[in-house]
Structures are given as structure tokens and as C-alpha cells.
N, C-alpha and C positions, 0 to 999 in steps of 0.2 A: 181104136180111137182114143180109148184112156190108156193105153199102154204107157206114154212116158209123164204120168200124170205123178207127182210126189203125196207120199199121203201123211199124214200130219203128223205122226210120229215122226217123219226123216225133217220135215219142219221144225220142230221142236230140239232135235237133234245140231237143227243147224243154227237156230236162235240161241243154243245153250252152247255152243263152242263160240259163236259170235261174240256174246258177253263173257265170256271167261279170256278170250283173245283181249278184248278191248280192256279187263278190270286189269291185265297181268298189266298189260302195254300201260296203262294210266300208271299204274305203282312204280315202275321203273325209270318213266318220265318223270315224275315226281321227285323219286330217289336221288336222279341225276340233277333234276334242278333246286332241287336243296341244297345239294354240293355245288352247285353252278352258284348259288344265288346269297348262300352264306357269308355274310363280311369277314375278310381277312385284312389283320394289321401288316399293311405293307412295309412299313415304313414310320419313325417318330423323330422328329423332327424339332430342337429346342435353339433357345437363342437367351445368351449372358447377357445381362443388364448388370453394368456396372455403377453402382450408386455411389458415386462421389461428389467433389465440392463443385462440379461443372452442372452437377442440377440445379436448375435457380431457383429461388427461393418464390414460395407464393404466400406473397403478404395481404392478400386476403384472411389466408389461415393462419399464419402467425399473426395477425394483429386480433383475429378472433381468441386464440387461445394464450396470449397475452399476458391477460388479469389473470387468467387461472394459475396460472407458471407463478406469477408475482404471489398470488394468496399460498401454494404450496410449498413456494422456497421460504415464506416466512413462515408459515406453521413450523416448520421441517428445522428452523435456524433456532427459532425462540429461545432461550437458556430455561432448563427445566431443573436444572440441578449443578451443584458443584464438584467437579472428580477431584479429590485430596493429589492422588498419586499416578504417574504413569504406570498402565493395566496390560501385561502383553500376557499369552496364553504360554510364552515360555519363557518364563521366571520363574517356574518350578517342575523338581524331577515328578510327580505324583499328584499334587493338588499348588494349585495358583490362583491368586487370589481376584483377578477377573474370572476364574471359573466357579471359584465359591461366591461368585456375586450373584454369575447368572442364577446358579443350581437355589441358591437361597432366596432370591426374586423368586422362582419358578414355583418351591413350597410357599414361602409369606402369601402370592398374590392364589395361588390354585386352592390353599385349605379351606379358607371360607366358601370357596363356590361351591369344593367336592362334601363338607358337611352340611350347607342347604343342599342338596340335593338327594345324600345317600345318608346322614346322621353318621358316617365314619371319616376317621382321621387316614388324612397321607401318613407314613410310616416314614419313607424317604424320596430322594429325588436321584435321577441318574441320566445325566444327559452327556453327548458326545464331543472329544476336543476338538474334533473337525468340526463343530458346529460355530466354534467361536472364530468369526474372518476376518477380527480387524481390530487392534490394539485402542483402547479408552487411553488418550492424552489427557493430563493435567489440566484441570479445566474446568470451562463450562461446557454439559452435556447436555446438549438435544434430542429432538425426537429424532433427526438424521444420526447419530450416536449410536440409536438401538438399529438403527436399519443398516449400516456399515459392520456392525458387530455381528449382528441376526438377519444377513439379508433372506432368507430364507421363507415360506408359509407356513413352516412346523406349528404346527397348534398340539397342545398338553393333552394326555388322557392320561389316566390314571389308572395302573391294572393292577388285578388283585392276582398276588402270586404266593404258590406254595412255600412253605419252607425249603424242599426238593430244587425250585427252582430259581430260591434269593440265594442258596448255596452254590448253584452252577453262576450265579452273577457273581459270586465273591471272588469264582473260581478263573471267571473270565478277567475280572481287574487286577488279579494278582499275576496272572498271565501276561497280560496286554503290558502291564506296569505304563500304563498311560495316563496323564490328568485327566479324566473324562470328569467332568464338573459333579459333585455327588451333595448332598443334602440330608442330614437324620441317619446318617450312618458312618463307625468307623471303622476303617481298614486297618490292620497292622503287618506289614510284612518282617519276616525277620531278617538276617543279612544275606541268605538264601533266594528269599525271594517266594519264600511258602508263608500260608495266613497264618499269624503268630496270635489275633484277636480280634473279633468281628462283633461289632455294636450296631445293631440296628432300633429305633428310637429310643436310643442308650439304655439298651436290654440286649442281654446274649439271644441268639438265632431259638425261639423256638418250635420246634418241630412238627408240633400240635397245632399251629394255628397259619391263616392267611395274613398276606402282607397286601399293603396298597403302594403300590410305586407311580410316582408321579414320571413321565418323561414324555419325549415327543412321537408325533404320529408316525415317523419315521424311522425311529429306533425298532416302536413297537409291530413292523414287520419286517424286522431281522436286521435292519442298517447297522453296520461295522460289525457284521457277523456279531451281532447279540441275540441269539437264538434263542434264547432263556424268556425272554420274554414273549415268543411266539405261541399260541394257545393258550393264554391265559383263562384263570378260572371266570374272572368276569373284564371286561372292559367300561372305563366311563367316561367319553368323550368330553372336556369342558368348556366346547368352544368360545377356546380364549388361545390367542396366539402367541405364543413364546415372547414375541417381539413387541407385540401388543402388554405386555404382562409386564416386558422393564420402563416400556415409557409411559406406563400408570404407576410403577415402582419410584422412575426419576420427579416425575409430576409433583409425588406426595414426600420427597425427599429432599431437604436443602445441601444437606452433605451425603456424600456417598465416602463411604470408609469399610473396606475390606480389605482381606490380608490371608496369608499362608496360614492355613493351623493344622492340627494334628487329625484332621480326619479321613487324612489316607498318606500316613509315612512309613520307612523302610525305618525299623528301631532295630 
């Protein structure tokens, strides 16, 4: 009568193969529909917009921004200063005298900020010939002037560097034999082309002490492979911009008078 009666063990037996059939069968469904269900980029898809003089104009928004254009171009026009001389960056083999303009703008206007701040003096200045874009005409010079010369955001910091490291800069200018615009220092090459005299704030290089170099943000992480200056012992930002610094220079200046001197010639 109980012959084909199951007893609970073979029950259990059957409920524990049920749920391990049905956990595998779910995981692999899952598996598969993850791959099923996952976004693939088929396909992308672009379109040229060519913006030429066949856009018309919306004189809504140019008559809004108008005045502002009119106030900019006069600011920008104003006469801030007189130029004596026509200024190009290659009017000389070594030092020219738009680059002894900028480099000496760069110390005049950066020492007072960096001695309220730190009670120490710039040493000298060393900035890049590729940094000058555009020749100062005879003239009257505007704040547009400094922005065609400097069109750039370079802003000053001033680093304090070893002896070790103002002799790999001497090493680098006498190499390079480039005008890169200097300030508080002089080069002498001899007719070789090796340093024959080196004056830094009209003192020989000494060995024992730190130097503060004024230049831009851009030099000072490695621009025009100037390596010398990377690692500095201390850095001091003076946020004040290159360009910003000649047209408060032009501002407080009625003549501007610069020229070629002897602070980086081949003797």
C-alpha cells in the first residue's frame, strides 16, 4: 500500500537539485542577457558647419554688444605714451632694444610688488625672443601696443635659484646666442662664442648664495627648453601680467627711450 510512497529524504533530494537547476539556469540567463542588453557604438555620425559671410547677421546681438565694442576700442586706442624709435626684435645679433624695454619694464614694475611681499630684491630678469610678436612703430603707443607685442597671459613669478643653476642659464644664453630680453645681468661672449664675463646685479656669480629671477609662468616650466629654471629653490607668483606690467609702464611714461647696450655682446 506505501510501497511507491517517496520519503522525505528523496524529497529533499529533489527540491535541492530543483533549486541548483533553476540558480545555474538564472546565472547564465543573466550572463547572456548582459551581453544581449549592453550598449554598443554602432555607428558616429558628424556634420561640417561651415561659418562664413552667408550667416546673417543678428542685430539684436550686435546692437546689444555695440557700446561695449565702442568703450573697448577706445580704451584699447587711447595714446598712453610716445615711441621715440621704430622697435623690431631683430635689430640686433644678442640684445635689441624692444627686448631691453620689455625685460627692464618687467624688473622696474615686479620689484616693488616682490619686496612688499618677500623684503628681497629681483637679482635679474630673463624672458623669451619668441615672446616679443610685433614690432613698436614710431609713435604713439597704446594699451593695443602692449597686446600686439604681448599678446600672450604670461604673468611674472620670480624664482629663487642657485648659483649651480644661474650658471647652467649663462650656459644656456651663450649656447642659444639668441636676444632673449635680460635685465640685471651681463653676458660677454668672446669671438668663440664661450662666456668671457658674467655680471649678475653688477657682481661676479657667487657660488654661496641664492639668486631671484624675475620671468614668466611659462619659461618657468621649461619653455624654449630653459631647464634651469625647473625646480627652483623657492617660487613667488606676483600676479601681475607681463602685459599688464607695460601698459602701467606706458601709462606712467610720456617718452619711451630704449636702445642696444652692452648687456649681452660678443667682445
Amino acid at each position: 500500500m506505501h510501497k511507491n510512497r517517496r520519503s522525505p529524504y528523496h524529497n529533499n533530494i529533489g527540491i535541492t537539485h530543483f533549486v541548483i537547476f533553476i540558480t545555474i539556469t538564472l546565472f547564465f540567463s543573466c550572463k547572456r542577457g548582459d551581453v544581449v542588453t549592453e550598449p554598443q557604438i554602432s555607428r558616429i555620425e558628424g556634420k561640417e558647419i561651415n561659418i562664413n559671410d552667408s550667416i546673417t547677421e543678428d542685430k539684436t546681438i550686435e546692437e546689444f554688444i555695440q557700446p561695449f565694442r565702442e568703450h573697448i576700442d577706445e580704451d584699447l586706442s587711447a595714446p598712453l605714451a610716445y615711441n621715440s624709435a621704430n622697435l623690431s626684435k631683430t635689430d640686433g645679433e644678442l640684445n635689441t632694444a624692444i627686448g631691453n624695454l620689455m625685460a627692464d619694464i618687467v624688473m622696474q614694475k615686479s620689484q616693488p610688488v616682490f619686496k612688499r611681499r618677500t623684503g628681497k630684491n629681483i637679482d635679474a630678469v630673463l624672458l623669451n625672443f619668441g615672446g616679443i610678436r610685433a614690432t613698436m612703430a614710431k609713435g604713439d603707443v597704446t594699451a593695443r601696443t602692449a597686446y600686439e607685442v604681448m599678446p600672450f597671459e604670461n604673468a611674472i613669478v620670480v624664482l629663487e635659484l642657485t648659483a649651480d643653476k644661474v650658471q647652467q642659464l649663462t650656459a644656456y644664453l651663450a649656447k642659444a646666442k639668441t636676444a632673449h630680453p635680460v635685465s640685471g645681468m651681463q653676458l660677454v661672449l668672446d669671438n668663440d662664442g664661450k662666456v668671457k664675463k658674467f655680471l649678475i646685479a653688477g657682481k661676479p656669480l657667487d657660488k654661496n648664495r641664492h639668486y631671484y629671477i624675475a620671468t614668466s609662468d611659462y619659461l618657468m616650466n621649461g619653455g624654449d627648453h630653459m631647464d634651469f629654471f625647473l625646480n627652483p629653490v623657492s617660487t613667488t607668483p606676483l600676479d601681475y601680467r607681463i602685459r599688464n606690467a607695460m601698459i602701467d609702464y606706458f601709462t606712467e611714461t610720456d617718452t619711451i627711450r630704449t636702445q642696444q647696450d652692452d648687456r649681452f655682446i660678443r667682445d
